[in-house]
N, CA, C and O atoms as a CHARMM CRD file, in Angstrom:
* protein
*
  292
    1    1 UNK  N    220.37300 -49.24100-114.27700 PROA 1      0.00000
    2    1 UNK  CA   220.14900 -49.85500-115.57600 PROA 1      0.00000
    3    1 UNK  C    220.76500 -48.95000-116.63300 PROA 1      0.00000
    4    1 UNK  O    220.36500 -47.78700-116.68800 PROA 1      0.00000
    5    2 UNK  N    221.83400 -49.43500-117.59600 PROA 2      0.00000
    6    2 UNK  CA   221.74500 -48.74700-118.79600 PROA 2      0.00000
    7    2 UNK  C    221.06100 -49.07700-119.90600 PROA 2      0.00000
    8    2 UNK  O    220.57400 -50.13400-120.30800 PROA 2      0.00000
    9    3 UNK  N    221.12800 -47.65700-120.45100 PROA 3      0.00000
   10    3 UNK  CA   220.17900 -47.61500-121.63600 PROA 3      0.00000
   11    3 UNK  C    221.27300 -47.47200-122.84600 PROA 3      0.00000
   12    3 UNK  O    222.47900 -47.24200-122.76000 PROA 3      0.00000
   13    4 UNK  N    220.33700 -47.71500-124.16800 PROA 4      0.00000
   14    4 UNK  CA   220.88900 -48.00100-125.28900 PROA 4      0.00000
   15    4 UNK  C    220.19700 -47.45500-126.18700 PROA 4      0.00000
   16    4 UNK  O    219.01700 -47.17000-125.97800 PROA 4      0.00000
   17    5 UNK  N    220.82300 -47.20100-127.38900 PROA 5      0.00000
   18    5 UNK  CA   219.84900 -46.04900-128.47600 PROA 5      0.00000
   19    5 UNK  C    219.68100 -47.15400-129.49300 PROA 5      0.00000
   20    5 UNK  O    220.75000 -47.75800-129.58000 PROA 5      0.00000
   21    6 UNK  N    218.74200 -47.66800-130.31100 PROA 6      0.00000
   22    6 UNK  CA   219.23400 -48.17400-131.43200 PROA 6      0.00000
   23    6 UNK  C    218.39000 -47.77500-132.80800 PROA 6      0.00000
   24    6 UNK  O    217.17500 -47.86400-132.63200 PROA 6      0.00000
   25    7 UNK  N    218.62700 -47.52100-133.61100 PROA 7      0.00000
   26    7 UNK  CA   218.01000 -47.45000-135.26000 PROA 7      0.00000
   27    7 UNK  C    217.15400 -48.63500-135.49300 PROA 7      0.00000
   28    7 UNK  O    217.56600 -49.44200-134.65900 PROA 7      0.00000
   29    8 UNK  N    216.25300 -49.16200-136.11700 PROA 8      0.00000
   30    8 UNK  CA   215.31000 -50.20500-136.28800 PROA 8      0.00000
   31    8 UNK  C    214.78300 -49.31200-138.01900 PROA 8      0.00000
   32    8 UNK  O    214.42000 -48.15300-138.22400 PROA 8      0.00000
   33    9 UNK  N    214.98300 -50.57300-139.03700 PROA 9      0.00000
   34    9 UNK  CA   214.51900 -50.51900-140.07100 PROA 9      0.00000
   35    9 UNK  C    212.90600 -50.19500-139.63200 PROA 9      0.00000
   36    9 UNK  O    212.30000 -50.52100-138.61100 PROA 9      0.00000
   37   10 UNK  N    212.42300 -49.35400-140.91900 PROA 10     0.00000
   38   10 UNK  CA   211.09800 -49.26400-140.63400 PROA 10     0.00000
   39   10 UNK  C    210.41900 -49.94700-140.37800 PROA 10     0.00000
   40   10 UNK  O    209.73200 -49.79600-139.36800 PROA 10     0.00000
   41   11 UNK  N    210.27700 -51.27900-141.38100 PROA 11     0.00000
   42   11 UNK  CA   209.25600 -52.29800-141.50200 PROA 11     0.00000
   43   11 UNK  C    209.65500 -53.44100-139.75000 PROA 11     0.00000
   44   11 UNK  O    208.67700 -54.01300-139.26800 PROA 11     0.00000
   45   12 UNK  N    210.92100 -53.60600-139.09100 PROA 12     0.00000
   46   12 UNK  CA   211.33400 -53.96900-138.36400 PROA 12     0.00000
   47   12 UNK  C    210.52100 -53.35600-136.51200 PROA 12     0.00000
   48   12 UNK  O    210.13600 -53.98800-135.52800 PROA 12     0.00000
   49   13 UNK  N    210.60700 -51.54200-136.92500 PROA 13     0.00000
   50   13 UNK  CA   209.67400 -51.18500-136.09900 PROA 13     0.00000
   51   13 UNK  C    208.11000 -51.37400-136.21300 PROA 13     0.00000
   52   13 UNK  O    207.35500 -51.05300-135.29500 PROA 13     0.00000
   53   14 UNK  N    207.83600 -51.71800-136.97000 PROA 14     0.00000
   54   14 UNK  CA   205.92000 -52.17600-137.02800 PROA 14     0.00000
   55   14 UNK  C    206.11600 -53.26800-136.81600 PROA 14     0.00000
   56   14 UNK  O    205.29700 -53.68300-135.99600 PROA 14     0.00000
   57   15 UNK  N    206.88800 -54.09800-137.17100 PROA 15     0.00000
   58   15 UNK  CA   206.02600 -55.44400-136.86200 PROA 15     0.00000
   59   15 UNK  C    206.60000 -55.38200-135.45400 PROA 15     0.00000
   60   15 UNK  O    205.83500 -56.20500-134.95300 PROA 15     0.00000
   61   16 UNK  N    207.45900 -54.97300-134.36000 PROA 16     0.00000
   62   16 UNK  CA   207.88800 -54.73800-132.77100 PROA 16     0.00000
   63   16 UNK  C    206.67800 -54.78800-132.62400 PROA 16     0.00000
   64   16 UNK  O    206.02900 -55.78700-132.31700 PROA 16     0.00000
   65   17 UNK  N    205.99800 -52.94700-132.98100 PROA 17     0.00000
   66   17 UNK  CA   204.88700 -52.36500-132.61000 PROA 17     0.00000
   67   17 UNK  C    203.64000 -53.80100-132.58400 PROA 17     0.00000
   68   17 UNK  O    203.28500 -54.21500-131.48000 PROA 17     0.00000
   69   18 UNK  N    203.17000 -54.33700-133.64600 PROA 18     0.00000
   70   18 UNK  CA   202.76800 -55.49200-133.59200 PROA 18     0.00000
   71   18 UNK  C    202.62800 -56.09400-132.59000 PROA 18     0.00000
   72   18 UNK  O    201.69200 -56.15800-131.79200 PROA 18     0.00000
   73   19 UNK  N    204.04600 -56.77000-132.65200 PROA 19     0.00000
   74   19 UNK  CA   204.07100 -57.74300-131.49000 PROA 19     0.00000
   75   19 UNK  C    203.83600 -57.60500-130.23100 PROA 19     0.00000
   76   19 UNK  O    203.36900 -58.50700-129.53700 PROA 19     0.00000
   77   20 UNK  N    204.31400 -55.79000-129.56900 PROA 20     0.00000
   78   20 UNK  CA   203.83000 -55.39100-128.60300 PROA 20     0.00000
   79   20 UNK  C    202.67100 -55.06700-128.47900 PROA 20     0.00000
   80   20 UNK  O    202.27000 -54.84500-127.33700 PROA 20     0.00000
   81   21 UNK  N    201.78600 -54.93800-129.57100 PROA 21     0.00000
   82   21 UNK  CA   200.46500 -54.77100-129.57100 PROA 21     0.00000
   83   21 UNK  C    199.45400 -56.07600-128.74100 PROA 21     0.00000
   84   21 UNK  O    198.56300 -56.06200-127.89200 PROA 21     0.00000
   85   22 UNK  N    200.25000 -57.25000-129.61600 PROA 22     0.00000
   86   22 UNK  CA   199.67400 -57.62200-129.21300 PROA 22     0.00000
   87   22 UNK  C    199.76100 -59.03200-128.08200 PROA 22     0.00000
   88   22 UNK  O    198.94600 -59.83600-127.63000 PROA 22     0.00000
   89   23 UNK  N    200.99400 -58.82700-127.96900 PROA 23     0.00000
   90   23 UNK  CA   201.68500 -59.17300-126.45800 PROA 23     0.00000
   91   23 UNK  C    201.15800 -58.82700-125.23900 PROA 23     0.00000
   92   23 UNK  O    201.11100 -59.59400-124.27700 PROA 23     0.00000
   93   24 UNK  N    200.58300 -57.19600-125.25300 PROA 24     0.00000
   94   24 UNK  CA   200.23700 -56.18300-124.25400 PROA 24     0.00000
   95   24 UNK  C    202.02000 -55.94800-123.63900 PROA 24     0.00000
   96   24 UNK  O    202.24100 -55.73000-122.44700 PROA 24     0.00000
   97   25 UNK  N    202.76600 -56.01200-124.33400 PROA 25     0.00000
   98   25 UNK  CA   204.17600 -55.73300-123.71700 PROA 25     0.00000
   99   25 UNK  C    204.55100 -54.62300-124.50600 PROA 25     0.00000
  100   25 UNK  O    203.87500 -54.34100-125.49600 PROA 25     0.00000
  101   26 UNK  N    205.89500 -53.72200-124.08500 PROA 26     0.00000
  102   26 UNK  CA   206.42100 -52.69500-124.55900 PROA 26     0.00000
  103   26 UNK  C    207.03800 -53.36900-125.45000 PROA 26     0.00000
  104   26 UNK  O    207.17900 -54.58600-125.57600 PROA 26     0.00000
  105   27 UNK  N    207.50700 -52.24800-126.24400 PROA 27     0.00000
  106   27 UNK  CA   208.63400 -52.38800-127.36800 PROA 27     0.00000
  107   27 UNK  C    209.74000 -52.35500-126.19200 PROA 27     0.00000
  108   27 UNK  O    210.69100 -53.07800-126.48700 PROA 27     0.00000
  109   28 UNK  N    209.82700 -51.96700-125.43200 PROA 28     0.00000
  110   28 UNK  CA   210.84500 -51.66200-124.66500 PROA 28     0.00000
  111   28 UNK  C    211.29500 -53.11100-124.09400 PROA 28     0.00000
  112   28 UNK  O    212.45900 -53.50400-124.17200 PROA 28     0.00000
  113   29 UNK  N    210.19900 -53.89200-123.48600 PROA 29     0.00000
  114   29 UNK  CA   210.20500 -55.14700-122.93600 PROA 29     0.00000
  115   29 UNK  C    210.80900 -56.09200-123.92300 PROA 29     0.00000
  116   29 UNK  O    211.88800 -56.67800-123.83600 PROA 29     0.00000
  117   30 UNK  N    209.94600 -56.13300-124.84900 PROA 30     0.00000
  118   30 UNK  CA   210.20700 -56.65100-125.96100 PROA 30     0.00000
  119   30 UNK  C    211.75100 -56.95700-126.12000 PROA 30     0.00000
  120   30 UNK  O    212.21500 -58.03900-125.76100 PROA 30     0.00000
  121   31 UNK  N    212.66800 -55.76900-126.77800 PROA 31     0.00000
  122   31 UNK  CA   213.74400 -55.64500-127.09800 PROA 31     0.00000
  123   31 UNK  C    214.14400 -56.00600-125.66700 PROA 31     0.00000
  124   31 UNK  O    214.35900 -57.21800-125.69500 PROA 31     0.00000
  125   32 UNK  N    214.30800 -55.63400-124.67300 PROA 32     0.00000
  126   32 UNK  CA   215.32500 -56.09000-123.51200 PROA 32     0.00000
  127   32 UNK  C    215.43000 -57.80900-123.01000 PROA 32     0.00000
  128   32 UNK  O    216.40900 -58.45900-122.64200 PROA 32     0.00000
  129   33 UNK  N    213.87400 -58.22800-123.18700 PROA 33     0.00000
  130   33 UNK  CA   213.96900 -59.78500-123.28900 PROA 33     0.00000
  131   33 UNK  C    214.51000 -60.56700-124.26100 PROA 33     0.00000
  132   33 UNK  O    214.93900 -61.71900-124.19600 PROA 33     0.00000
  133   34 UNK  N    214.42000 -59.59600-125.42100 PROA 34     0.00000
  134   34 UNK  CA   215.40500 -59.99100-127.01900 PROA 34     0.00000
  135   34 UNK  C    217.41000 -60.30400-126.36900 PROA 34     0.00000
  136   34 UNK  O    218.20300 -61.23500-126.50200 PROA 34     0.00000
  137   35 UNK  N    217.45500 -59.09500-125.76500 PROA 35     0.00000
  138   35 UNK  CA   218.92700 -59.00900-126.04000 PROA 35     0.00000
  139   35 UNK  C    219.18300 -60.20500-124.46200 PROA 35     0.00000
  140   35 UNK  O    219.85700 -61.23500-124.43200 PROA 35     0.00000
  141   36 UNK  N    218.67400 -59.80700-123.74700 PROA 36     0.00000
  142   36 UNK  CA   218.77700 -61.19300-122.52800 PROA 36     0.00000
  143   36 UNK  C    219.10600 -62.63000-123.61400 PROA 36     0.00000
  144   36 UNK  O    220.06100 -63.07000-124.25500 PROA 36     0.00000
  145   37 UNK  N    217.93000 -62.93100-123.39400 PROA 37     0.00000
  146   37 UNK  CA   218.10900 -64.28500-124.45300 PROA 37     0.00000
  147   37 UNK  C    219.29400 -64.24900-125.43200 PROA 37     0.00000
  148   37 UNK  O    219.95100 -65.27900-125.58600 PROA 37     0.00000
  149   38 UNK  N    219.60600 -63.13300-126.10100 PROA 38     0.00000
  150   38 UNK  CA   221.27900 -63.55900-126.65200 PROA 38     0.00000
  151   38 UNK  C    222.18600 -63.05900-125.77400 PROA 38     0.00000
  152   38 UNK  O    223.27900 -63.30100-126.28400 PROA 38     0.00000
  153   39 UNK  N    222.27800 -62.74100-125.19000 PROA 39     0.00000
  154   39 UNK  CA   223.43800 -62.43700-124.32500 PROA 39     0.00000
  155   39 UNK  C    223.69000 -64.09900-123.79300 PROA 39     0.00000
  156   39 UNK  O    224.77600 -64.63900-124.00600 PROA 39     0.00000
  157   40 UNK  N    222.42600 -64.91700-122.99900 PROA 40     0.00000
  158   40 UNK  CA   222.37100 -65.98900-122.32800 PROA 40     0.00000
  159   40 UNK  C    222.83300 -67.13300-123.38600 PROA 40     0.00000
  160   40 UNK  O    223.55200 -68.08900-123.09300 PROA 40     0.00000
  161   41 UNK  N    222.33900 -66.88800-124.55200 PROA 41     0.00000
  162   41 UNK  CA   222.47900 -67.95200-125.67800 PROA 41     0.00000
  163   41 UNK  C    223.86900 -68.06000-126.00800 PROA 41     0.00000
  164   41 UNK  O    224.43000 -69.15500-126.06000 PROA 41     0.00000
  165   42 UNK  N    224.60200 -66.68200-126.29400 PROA 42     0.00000
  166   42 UNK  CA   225.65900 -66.60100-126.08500 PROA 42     0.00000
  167   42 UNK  C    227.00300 -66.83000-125.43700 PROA 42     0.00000
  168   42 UNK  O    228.07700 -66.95600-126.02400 PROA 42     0.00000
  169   43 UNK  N    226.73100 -66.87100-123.83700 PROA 43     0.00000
  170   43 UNK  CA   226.95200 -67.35300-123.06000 PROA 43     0.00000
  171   43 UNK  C    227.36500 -68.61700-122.82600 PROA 43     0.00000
  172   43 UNK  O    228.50900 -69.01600-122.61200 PROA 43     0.00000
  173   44 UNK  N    226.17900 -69.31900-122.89300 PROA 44     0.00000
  174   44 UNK  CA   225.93400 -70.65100-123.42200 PROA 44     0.00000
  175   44 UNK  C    227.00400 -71.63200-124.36500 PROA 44     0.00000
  176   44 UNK  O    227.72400 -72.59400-124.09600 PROA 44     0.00000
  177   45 UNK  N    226.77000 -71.02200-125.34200 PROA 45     0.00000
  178   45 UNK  CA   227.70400 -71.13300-126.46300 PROA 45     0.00000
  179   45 UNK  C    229.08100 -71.30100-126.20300 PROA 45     0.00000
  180   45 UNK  O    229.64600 -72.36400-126.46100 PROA 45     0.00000
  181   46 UNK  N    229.89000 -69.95300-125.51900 PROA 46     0.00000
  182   46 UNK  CA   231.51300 -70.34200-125.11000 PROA 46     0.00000
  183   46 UNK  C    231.76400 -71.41700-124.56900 PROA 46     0.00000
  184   46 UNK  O    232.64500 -72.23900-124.81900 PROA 46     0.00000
  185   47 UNK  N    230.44800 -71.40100-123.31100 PROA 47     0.00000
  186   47 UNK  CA   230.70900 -72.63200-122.12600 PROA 47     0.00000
  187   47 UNK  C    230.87900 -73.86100-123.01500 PROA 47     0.00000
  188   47 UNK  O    231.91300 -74.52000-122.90700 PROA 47     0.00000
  189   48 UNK  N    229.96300 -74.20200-123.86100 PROA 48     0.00000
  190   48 UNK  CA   230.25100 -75.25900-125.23500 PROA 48     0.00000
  191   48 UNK  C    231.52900 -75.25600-125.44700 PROA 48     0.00000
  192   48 UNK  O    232.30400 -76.06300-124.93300 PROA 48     0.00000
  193   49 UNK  N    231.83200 -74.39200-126.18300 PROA 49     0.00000
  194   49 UNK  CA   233.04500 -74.86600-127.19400 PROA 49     0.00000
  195   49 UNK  C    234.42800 -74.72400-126.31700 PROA 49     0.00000
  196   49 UNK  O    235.52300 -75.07000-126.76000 PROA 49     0.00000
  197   50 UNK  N    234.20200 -74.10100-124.86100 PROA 50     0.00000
  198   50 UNK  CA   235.50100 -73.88800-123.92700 PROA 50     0.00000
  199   50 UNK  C    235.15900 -76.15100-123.35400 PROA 50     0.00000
  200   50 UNK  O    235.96900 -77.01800-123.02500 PROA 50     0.00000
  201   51 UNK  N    234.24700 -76.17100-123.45600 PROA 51     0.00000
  202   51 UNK  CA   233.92300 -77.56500-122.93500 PROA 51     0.00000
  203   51 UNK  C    234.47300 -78.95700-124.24100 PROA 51     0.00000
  204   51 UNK  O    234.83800 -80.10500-123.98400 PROA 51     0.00000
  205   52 UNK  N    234.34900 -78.32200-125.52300 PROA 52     0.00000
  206   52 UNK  CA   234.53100 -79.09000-126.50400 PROA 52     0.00000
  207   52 UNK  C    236.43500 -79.34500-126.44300 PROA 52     0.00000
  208   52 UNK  O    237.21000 -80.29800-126.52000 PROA 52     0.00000
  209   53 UNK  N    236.51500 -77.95100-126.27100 PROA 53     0.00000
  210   53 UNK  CA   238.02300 -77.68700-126.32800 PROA 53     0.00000
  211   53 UNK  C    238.75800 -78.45200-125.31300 PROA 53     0.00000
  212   53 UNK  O    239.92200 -78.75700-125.57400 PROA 53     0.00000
  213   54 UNK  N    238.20300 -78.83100-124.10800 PROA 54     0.00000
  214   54 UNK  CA   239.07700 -79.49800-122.94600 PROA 54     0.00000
  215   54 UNK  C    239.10300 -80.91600-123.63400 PROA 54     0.00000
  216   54 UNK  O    238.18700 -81.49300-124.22000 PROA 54     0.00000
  217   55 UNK  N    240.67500 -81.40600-123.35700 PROA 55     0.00000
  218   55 UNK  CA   240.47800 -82.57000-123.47200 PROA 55     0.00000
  219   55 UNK  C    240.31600 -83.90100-122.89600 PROA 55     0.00000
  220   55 UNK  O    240.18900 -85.07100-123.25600 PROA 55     0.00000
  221   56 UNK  N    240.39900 -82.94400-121.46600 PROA 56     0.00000
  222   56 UNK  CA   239.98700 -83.98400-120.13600 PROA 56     0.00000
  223   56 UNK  C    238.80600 -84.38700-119.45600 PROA 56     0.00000
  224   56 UNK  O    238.38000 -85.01200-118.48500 PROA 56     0.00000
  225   57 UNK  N    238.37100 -83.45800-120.83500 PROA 57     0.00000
  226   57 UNK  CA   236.38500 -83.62300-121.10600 PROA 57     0.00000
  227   57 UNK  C    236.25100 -84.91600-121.42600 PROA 57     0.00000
  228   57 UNK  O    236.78200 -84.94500-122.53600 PROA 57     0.00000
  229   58 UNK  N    235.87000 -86.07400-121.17500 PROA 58     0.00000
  230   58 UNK  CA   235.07200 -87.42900-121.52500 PROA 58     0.00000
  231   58 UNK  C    233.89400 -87.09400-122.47700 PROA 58     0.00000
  232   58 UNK  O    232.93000 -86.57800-121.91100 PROA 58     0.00000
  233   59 UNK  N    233.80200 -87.26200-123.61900 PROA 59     0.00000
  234   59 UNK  CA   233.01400 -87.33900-124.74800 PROA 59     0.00000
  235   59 UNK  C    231.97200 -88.66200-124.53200 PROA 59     0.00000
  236   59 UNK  O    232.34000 -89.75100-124.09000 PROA 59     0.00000
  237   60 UNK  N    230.98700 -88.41800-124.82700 PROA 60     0.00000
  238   60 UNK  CA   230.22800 -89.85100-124.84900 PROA 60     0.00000
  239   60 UNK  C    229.25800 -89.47400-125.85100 PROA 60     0.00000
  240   60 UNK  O    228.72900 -88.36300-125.89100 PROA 60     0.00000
  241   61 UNK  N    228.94100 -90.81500-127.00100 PROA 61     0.00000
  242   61 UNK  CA   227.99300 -90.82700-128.16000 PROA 61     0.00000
  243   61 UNK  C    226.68100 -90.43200-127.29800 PROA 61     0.00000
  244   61 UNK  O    226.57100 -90.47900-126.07300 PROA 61     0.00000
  245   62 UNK  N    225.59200 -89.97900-128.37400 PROA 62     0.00000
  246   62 UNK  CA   223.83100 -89.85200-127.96100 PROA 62     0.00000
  247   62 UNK  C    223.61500 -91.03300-127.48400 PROA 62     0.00000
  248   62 UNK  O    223.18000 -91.14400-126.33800 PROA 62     0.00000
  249   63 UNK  N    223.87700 -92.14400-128.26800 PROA 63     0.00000
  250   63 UNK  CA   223.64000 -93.68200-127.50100 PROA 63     0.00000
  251   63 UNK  C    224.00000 -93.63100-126.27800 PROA 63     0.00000
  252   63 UNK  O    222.97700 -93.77900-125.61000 PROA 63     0.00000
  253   64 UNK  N    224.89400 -93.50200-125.60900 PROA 64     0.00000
  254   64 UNK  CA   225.63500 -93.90800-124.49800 PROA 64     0.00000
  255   64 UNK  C    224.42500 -92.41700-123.43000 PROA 64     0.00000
  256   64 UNK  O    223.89700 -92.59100-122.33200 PROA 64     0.00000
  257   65 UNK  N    224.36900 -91.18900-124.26700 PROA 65     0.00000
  258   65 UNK  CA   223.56500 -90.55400-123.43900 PROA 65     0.00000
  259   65 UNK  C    221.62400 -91.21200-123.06600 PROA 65     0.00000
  260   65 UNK  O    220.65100 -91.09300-122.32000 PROA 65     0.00000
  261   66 UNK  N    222.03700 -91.73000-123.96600 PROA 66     0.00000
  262   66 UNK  CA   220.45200 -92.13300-123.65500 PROA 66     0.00000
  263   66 UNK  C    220.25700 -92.85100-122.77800 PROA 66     0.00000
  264   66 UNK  O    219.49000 -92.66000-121.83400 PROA 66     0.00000
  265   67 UNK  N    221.06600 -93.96000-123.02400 PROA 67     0.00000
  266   67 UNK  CA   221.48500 -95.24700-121.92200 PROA 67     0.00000
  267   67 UNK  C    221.41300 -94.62800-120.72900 PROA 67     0.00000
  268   67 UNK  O    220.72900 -95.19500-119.87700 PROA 67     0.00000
  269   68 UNK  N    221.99300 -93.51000-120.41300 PROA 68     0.00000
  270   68 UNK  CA   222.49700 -92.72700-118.91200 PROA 68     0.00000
  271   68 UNK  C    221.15700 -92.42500-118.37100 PROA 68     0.00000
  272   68 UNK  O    220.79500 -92.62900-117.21200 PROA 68     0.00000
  273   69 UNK  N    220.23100 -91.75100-119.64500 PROA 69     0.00000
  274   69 UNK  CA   218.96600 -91.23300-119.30800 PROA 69     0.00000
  275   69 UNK  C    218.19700 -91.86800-118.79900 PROA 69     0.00000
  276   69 UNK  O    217.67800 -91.60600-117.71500 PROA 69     0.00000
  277   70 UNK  N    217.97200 -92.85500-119.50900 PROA 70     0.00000
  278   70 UNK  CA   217.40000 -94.26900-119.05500 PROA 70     0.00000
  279   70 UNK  C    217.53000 -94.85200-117.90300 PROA 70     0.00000
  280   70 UNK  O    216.48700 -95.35800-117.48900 PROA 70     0.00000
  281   71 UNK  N    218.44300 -94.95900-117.24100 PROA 71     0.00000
  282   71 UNK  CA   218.76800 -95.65300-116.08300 PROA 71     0.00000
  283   71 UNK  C    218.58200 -94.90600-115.48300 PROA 71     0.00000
  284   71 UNK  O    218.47900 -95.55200-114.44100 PROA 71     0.00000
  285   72 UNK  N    218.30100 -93.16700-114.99000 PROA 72     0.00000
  286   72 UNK  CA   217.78700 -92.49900-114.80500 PROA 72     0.00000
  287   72 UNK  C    216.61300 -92.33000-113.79100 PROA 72     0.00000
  288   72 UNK  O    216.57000 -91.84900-112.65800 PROA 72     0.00000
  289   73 UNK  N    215.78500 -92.83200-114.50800 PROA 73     0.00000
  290   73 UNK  CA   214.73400 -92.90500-114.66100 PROA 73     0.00000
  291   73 UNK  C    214.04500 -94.18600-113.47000 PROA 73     0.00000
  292   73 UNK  O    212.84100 -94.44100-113.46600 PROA 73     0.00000
């Protein structure tokens, strides 16, 4: 695992402390489930717009998705 140093505004470290208070989780946890979730969100995101960008992507309206959902079902 690497580790990482970071600075945290004061008021930024109490309310962590807070939250790990009262989470029963570390600050440590805390922040590493923080940066997961954007790393993943992130992630996420390219796959989007590398997906928006193809144009051999088939686009379909929310209507037409719902319809899909629906039948679905």
């Amino acid at each position: 695992m690497t580790s990482f140093s970071i600075d945290l505004a004061d008021s930024t470290a109490v309310a962590l402390r807070e939250i790990a208070e009262t989470t029963a989780e570390t600050p440590d946890t805390l922040i590493r489930r923080a940066v997961e979730e954007l790393v993943a969100d992130y992630s996420d995101g390219r796959i989007a717009i590398q997906r928006l960008a193809d144009p051999t992507d088939v686009m379909i309206s929310s209507e037409e998705l719902r319809r899909r959902l629906a039948e679905d079902r």
